[in-house]
N, CA, C and O atoms as a GROMACS GRO file, in nm:
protein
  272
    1UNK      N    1   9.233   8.026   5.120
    1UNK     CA    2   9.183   7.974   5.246
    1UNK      C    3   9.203   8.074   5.361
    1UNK      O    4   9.127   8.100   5.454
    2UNK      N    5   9.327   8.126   5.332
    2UNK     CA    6   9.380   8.270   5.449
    2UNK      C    7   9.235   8.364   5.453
    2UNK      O    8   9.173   8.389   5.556
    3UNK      N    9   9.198   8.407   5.320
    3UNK     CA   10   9.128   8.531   5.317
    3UNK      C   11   8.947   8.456   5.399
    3UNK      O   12   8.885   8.528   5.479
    4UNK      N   13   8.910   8.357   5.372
    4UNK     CA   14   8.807   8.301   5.433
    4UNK      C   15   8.757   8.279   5.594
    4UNK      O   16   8.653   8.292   5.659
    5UNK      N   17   8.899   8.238   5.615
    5UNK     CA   18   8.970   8.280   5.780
    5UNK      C   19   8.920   8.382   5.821
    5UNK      O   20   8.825   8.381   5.900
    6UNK      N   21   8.987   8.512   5.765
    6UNK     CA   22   9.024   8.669   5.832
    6UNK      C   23   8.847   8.716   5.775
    6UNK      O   24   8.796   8.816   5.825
    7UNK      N   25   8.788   8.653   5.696
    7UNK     CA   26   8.664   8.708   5.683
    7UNK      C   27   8.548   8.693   5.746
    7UNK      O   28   8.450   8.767   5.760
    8UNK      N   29   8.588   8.536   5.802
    8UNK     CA   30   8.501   8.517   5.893
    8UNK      C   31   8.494   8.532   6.048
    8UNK      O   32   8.410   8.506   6.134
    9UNK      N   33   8.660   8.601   6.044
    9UNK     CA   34   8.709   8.653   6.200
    9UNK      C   35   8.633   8.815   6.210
    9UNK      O   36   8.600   8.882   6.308
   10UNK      N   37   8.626   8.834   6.108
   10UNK     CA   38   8.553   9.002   6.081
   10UNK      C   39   8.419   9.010   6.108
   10UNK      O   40   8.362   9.094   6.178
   11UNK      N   41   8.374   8.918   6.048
   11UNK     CA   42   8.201   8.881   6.051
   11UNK      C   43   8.185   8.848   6.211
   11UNK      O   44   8.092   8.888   6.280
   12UNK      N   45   8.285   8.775   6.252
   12UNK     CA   46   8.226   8.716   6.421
   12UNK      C   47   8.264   8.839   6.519
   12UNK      O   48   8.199   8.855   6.623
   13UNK      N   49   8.379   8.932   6.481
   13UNK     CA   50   8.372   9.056   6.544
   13UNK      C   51   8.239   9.129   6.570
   13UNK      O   52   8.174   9.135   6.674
   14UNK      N   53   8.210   9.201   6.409
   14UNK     CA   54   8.112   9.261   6.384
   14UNK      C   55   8.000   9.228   6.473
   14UNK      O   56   7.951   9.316   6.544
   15UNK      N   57   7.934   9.052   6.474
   15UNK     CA   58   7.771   9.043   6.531
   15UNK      C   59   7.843   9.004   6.684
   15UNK      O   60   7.754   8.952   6.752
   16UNK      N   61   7.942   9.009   6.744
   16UNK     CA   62   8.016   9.030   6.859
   16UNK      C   63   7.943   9.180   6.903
   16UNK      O   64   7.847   9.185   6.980
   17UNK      N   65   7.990   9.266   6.857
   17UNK     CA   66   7.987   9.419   6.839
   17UNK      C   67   7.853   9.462   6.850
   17UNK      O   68   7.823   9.528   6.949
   18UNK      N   69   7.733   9.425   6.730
   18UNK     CA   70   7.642   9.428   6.769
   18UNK      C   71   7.594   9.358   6.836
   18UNK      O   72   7.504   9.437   6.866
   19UNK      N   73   7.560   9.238   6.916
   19UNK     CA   74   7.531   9.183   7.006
   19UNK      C   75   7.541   9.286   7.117
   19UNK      O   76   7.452   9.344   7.179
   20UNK      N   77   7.627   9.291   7.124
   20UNK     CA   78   7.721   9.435   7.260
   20UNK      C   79   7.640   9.531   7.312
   20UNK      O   80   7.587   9.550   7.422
   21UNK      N   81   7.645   9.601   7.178
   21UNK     CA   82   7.519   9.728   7.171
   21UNK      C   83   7.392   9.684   7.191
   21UNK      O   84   7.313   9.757   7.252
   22UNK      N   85   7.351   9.560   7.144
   22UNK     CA   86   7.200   9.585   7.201
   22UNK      C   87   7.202   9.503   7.318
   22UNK      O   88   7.103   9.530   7.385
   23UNK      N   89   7.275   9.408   7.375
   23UNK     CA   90   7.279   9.396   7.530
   23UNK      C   91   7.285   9.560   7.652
   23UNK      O   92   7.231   9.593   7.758
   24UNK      N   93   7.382   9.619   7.560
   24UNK     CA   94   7.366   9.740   7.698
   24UNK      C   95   7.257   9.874   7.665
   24UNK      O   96   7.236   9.977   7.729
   25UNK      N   97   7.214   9.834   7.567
   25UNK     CA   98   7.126   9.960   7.544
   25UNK      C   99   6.952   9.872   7.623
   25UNK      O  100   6.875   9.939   7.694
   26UNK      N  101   6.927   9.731   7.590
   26UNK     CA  102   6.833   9.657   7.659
   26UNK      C  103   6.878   9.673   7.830
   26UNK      O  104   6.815   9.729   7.920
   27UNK      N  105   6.984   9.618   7.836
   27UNK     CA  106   7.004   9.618   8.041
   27UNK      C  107   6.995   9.764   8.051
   27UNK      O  108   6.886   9.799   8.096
   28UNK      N  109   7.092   9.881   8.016
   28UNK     CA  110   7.083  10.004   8.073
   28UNK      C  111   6.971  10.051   8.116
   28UNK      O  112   6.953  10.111   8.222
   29UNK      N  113   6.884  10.021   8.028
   29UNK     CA  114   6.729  10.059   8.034
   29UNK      C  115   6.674  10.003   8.183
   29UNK      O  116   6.663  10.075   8.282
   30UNK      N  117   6.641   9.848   8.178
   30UNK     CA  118   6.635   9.769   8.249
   30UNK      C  119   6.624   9.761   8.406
   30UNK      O  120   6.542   9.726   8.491
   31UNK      N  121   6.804   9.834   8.396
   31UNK     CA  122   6.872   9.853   8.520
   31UNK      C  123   6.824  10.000   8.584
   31UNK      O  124   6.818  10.024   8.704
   32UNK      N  125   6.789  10.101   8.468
   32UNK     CA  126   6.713  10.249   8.525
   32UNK      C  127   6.605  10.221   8.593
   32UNK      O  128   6.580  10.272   8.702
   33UNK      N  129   6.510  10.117   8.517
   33UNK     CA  130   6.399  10.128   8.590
   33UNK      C  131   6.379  10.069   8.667
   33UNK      O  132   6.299  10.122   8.743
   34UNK      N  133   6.426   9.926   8.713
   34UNK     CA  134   6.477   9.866   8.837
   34UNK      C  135   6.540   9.946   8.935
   34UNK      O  136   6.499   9.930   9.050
   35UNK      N  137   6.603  10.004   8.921
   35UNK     CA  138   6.647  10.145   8.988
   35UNK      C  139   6.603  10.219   9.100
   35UNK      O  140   6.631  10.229   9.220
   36UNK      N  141   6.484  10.290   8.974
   36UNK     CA  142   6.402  10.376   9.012
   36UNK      C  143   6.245  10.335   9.115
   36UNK      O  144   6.176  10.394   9.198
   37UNK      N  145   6.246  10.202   9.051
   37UNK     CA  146   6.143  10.108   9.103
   37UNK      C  147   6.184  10.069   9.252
   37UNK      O  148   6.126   9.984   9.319
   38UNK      N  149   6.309  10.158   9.298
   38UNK     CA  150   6.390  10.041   9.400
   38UNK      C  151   6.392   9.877   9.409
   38UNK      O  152   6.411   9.815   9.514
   39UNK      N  153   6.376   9.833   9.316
   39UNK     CA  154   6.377   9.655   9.294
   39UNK      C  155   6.545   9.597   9.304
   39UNK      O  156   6.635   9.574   9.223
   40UNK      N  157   6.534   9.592   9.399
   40UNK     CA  158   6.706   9.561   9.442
   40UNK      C  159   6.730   9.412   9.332
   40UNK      O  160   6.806   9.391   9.238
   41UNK      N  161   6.616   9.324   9.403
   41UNK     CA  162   6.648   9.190   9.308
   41UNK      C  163   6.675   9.191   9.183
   41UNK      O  164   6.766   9.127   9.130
   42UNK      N  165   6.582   9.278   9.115
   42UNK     CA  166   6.564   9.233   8.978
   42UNK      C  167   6.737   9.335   8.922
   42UNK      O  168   6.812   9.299   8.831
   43UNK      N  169   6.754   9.442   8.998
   43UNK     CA  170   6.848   9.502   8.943
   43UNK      C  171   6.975   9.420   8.970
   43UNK      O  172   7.068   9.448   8.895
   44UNK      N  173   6.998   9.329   9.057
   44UNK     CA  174   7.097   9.202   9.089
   44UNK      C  175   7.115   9.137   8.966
   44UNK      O  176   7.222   9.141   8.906
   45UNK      N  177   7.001   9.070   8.919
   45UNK     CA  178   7.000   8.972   8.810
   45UNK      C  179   7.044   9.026   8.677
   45UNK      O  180   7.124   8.977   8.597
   46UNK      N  181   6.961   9.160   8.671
   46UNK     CA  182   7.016   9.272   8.559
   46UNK      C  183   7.149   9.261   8.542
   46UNK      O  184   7.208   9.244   8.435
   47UNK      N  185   7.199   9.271   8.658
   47UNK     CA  186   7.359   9.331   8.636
   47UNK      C  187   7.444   9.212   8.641
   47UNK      O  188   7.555   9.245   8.597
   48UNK      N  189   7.443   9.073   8.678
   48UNK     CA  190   7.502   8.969   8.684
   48UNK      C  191   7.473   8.864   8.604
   48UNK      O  192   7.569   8.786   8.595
   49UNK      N  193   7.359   8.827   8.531
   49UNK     CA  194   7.349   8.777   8.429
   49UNK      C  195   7.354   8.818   8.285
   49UNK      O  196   7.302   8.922   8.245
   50UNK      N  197   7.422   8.728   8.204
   50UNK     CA  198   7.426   8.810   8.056
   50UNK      C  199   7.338   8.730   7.973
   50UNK      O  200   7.360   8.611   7.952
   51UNK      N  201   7.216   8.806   7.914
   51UNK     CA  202   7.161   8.650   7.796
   51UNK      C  203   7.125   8.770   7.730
   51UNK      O  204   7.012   8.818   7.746
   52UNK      N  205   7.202   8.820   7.663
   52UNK     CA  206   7.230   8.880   7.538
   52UNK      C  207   7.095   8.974   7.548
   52UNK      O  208   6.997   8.932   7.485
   53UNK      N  209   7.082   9.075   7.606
   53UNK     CA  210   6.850   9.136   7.649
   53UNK      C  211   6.797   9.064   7.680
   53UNK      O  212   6.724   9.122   7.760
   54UNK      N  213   6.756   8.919   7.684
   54UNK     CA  214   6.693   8.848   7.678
   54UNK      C  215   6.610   8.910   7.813
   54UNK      O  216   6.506   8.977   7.805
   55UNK      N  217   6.687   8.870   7.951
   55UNK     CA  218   6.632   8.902   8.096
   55UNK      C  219   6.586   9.066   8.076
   55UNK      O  220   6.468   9.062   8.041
   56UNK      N  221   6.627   9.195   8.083
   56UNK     CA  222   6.604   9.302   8.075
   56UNK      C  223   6.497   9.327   7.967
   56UNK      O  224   6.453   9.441   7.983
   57UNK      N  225   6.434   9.259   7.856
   57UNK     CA  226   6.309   9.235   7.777
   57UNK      C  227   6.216   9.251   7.861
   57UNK      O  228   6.144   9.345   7.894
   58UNK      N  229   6.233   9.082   7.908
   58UNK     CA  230   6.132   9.064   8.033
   58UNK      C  231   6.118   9.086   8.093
   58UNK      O  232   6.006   9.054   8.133
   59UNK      N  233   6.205   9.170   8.189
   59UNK     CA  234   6.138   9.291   8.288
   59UNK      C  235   6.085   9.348   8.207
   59UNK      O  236   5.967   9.314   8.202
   60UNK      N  237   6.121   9.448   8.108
   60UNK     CA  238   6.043   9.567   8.061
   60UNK      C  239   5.918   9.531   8.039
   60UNK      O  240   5.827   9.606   8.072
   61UNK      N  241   5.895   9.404   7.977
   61UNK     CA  242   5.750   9.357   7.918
   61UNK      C  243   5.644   9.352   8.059
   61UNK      O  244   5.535   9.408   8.076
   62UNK      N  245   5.719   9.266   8.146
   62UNK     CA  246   5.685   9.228   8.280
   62UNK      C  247   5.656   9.336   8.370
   62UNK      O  248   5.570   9.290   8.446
   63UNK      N  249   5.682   9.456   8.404
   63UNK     CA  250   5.665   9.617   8.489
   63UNK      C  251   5.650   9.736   8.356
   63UNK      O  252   5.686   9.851   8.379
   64UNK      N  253   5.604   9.703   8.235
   64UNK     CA  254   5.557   9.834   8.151
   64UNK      C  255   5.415   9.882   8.177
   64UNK      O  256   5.366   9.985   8.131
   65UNK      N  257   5.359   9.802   8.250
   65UNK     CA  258   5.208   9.875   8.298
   65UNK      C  259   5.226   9.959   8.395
   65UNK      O  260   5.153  10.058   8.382
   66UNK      N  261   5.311   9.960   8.510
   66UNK     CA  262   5.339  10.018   8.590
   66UNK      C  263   5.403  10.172   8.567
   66UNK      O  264   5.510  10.196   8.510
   67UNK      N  265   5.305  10.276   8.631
   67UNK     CA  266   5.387  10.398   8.602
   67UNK      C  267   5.490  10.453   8.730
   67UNK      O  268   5.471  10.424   8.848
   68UNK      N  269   5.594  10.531   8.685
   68UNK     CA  270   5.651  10.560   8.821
   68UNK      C  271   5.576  10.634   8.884
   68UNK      O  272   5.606  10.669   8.997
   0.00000   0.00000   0.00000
């Protein structure tokens, strides 16, 4: 029962971990081009809400027509 425990404490690390990585590799992005866009708002929301990419998606999807 011990080893089922510690295996599934490993497993919830792990998609912890990745979750992680692709939250800041989605916002980092996000937050550059909000940035660069000077979009004060959207770079607010970027940086204070967490939904795992979800928000930083939808910018990208939402301003990818736009060139700098």
């Amino acid at each position: 029962m011990e080893n089922l425990i510690f295996e599934n404490r490993n497993l919830f690390f792990v998609i912890l971990l990745i979750l992680t990585i692709w939250d800041l590799i989605w916002r980092t992005t996000a937050m550059w081009k909000a940035a660069n866009k000077k979009q004060l708002a959207w770079f607010i929301c970027l940086a204070v809400f967490n939904t795992v990419g979800i928000l930083p998606i939808i910018y990208l999807i939402i301003n990818k027509k736009e060139k700098l």
